[in-house]
C-alpha positions in Angstrom: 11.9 3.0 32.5 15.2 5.0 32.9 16.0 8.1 30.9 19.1 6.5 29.8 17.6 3.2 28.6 14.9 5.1 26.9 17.9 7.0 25.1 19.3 3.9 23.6 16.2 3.4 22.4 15.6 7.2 20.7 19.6 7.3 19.7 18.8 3.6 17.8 15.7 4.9 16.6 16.6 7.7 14.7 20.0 5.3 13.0 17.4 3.0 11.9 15.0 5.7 10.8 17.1 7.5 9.1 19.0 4.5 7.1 15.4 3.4 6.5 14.6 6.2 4.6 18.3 6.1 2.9 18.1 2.7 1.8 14.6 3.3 0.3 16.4 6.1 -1.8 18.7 3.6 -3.1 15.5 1.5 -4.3 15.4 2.4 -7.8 15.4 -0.2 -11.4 18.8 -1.6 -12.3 19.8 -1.1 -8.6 22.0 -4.5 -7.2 19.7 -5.9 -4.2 23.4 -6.8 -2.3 24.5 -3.2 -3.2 21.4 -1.5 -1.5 22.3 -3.9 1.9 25.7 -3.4 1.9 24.8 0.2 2.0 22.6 0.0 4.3 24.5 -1.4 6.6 27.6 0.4 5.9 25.5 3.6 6.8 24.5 1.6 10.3 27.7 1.7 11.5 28.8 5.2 9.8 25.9 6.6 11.8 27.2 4.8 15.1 24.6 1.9 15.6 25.2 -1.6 15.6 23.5 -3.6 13.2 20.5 -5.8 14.9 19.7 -8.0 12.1 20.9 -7.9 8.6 18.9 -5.6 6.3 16.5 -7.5 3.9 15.2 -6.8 0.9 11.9 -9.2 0.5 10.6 -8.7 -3.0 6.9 -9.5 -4.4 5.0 -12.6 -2.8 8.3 -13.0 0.0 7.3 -11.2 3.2 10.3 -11.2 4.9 13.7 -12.9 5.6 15.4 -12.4 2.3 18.7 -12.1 2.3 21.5 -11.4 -0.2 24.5 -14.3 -0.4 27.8 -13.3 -1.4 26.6 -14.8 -5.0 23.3 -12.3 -5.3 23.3 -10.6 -8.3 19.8 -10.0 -8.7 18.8 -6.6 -10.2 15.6 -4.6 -9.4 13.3 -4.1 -12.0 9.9 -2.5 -12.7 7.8 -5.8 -11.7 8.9 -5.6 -8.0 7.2 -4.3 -5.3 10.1 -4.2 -2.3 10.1 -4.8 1.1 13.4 -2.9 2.9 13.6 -4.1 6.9 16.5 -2.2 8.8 17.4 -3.1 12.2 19.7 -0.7 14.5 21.1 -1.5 18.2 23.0 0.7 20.7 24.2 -1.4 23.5 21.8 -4.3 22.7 18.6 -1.6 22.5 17.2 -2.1 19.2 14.9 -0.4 17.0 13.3 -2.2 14.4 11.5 -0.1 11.3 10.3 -1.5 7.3 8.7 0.1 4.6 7.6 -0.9 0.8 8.5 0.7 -2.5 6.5 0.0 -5.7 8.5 0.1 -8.2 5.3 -1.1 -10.3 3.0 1.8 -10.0 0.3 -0.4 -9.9 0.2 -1.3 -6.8 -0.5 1.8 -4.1 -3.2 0.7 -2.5 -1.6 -2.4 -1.5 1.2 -0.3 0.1 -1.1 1.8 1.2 -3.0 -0.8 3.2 -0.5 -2.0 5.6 1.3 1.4 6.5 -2.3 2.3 7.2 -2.8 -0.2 9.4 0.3 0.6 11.6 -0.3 4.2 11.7 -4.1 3.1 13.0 -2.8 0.7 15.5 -0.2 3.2 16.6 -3.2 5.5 17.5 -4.3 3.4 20.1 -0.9 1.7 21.9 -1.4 2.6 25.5 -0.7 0.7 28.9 -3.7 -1.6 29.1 -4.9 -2.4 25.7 -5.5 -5.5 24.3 -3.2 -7.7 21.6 -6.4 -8.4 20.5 -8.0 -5.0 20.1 -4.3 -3.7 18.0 -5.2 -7.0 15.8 -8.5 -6.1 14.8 -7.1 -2.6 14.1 -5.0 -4.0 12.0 -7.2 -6.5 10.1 -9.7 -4.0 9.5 -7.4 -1.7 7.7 -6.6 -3.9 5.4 -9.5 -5.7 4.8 -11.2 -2.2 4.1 -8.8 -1.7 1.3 -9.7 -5.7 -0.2 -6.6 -7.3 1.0 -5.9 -9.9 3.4 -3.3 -9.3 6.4 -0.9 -12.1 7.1 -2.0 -14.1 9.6 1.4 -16.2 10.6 3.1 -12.9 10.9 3.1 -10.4 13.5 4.7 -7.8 15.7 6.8 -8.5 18.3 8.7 -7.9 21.5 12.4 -6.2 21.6 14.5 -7.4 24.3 18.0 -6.4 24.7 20.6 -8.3 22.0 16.7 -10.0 21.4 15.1 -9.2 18.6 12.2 -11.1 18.6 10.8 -11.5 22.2 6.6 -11.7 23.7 4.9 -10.6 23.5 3.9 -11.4 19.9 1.7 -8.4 18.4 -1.2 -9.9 15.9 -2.1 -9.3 12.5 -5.4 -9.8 13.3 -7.9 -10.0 16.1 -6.8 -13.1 18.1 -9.2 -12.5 21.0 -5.9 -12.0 23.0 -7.3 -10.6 26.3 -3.0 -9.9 27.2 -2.1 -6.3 27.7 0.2 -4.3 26.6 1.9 -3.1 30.2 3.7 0.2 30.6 7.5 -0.2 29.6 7.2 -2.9 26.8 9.6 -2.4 24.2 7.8 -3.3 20.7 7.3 -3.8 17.1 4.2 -3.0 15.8 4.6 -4.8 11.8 1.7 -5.1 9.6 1.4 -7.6 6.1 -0.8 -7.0 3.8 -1.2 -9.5 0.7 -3.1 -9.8 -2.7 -2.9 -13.9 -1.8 -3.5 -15.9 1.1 -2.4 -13.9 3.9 -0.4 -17.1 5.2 3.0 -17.6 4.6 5.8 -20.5 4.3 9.0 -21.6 4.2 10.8 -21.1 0.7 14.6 -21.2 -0.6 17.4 -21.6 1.8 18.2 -19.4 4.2 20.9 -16.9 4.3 20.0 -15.5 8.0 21.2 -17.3 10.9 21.1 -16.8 14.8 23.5 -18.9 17.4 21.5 -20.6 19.9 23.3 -22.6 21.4 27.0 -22.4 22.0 28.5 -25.7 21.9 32.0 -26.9 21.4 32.6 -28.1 18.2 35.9 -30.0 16.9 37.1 -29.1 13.3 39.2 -25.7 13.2 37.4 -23.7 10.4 33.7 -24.5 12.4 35.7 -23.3 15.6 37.2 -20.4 14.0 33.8 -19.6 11.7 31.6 -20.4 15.7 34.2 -17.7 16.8 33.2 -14.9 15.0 29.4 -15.8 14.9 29.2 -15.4 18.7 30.7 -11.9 18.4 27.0 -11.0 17.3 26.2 -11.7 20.7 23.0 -13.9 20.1 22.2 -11.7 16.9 21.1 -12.9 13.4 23.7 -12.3 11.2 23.7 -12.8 7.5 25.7 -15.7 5.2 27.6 -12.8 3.6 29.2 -11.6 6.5 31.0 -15.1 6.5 31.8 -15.6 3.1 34.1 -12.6 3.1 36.1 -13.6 5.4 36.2 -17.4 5.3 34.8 -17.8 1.4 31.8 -19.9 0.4 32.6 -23.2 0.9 34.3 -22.9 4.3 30.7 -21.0 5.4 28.6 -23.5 4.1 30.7 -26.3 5.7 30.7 -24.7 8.9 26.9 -23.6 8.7 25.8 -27.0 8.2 27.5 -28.5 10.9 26.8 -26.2 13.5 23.2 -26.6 12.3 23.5 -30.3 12.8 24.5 -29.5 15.7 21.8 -27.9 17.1 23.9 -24.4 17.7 22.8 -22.6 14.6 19.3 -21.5 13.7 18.4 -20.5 10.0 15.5 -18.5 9.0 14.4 -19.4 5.5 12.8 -16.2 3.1 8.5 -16.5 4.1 6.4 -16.8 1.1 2.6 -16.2 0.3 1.5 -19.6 0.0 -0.5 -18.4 -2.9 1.9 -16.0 -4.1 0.3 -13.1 -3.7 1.7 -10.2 -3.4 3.2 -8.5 0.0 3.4 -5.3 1.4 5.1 -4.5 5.2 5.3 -1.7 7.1 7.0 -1.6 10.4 7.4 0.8 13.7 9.1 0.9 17.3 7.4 2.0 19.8 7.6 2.1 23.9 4.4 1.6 25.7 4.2 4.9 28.3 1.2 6.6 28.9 2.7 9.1 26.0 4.2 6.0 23.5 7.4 7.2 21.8 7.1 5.7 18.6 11.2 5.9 18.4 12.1 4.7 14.8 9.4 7.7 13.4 11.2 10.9 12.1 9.7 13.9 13.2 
């Protein structure tokens, strides 16, 4: 890989480190879940990143893909344990990093369990290694603290303006026998749950990625289309369109571009038992010497 890819990668990195950790600061009872993302990503672009994905805040039994609308005026209190996932590109690079906050105090080994589990299977990313080996890692961390890992969730591939690309890093042993090959660009993202360790589809969504760019007739889908595709094949979030076209222009325009097959949404992914969830998340690129690039030194 090129030094000057690889820096993308660090300069991203340490944005999406570093908002990480800002963002978790912000986590705190009475704090406005929309507040804490706009924040967040307001610091993104201070910093000098692009935003890869909108920040979520996933709380209790949702794992991921949670999603303030313009309309969110949910508070934090102290039943919620919080799941914060910050995303940061440079030039279509992206580094992808989560953490957990309890704001129960009752729930630390949960939390415990999956960044446990990514610092393990960090320990052992080299050229050559299994997805099947970093799965049983992973599963045996968190079984050995009583809890299940998510099975329908995993690490994943970072491709440029992609986030999510293979290979597809398990939660568990698989029995993969695909290798990890020198240069990959990944995610390593452990679940840990009090439930089922599956998850489902919940409430609507309110993250969306163009996949297909298709002309469409009506002027406020053209004109809504239009500034979609200036994410350039990103997810972006519902919000980001409601400023500037209001809600009911967004949700027309959402819908029919959904109908059309141009639009994908990604609905909030809950425990199907409702268990609780905790995530933790790294970058890393596979060398001989893995930079884990969204870790602060």
């Amino acid at each position: 890989m090129e030094q000057d890819i690889i820096d993308k990668y660090v300069k991203a990195g340490k944005i999406a480190g570093e908002v990480l950790q800002y963002g978790a600061s912000l986590i705190k009872v009475g704090a406005k879940i929309i507040e804490i993302l706009d924040k967040v990503e307001e610091k993104i672009l201070k910093d000098g990143g692009g935003i890869a994905f909108p920040a979520q805040i996933s709380l209790n039994e949702v794992a991921a893909h949670s999603c303030s609308d313009l309309n969110d005026q949910i508070i934090l209190t102290a039943n919620h344990i919080i799941k914060l996932d910050v995303g940061v590109h440079i030039d279509g690079h992206i580094a992808d990093n989560a953490l957990t906050v309890d704001l129960t105090g009752k729930n630390e080994l949960l939390v415990k369990a999956s960044r446990e589990a990514l610092n393990n299977a960090l320990k052992i990313i080299k050229p050559g290694i299994t997805l099947g080996e970093i799965g049983r890692v992973i599963h045996e961390t968190i079984t050995s603290y009583g809890y299940a890992p998510v099975k329908n969730l995993s690490g994943h591939g970072l491709g440029i303006y992609n986030i999510h690309t293979a290979p597809s890093i398990p939660n568990y042993d698989n029995k993969s026998n695909k290798i990890l090959e020198k240069g990959m660009v990944i995610a390593i993202e452990p679940f840990a749950s009090t439930g089922a360790g599956i998850v489902q589809e919940s409430s609507p969504a309110t993250v969306f990625t163009l996949v297909r760019d298709s002309g469409v007739r009506d002027p406020i889908t053209r004109s809504v289309l239009q500034e979609i595709k200036k994410y350039k094949g990103l997810p972006f979030a519902k919000r980001w369109l409601e400023r500037k076209f209001g809600t009911n222009k967004t949700n027309f325009a959402l819908r029919t571009l959904m109908n059309a097959g141009c639009v994908q949404d990604h609905a909030p992914l809950v425990d199907q038992s409702r268990g609780l969830v905790s995530q933790a998340e790294h970058s890393v690129i596979v060398l001989e010497k893995p930079i884990v690039f969204t870790r602060l030194d």
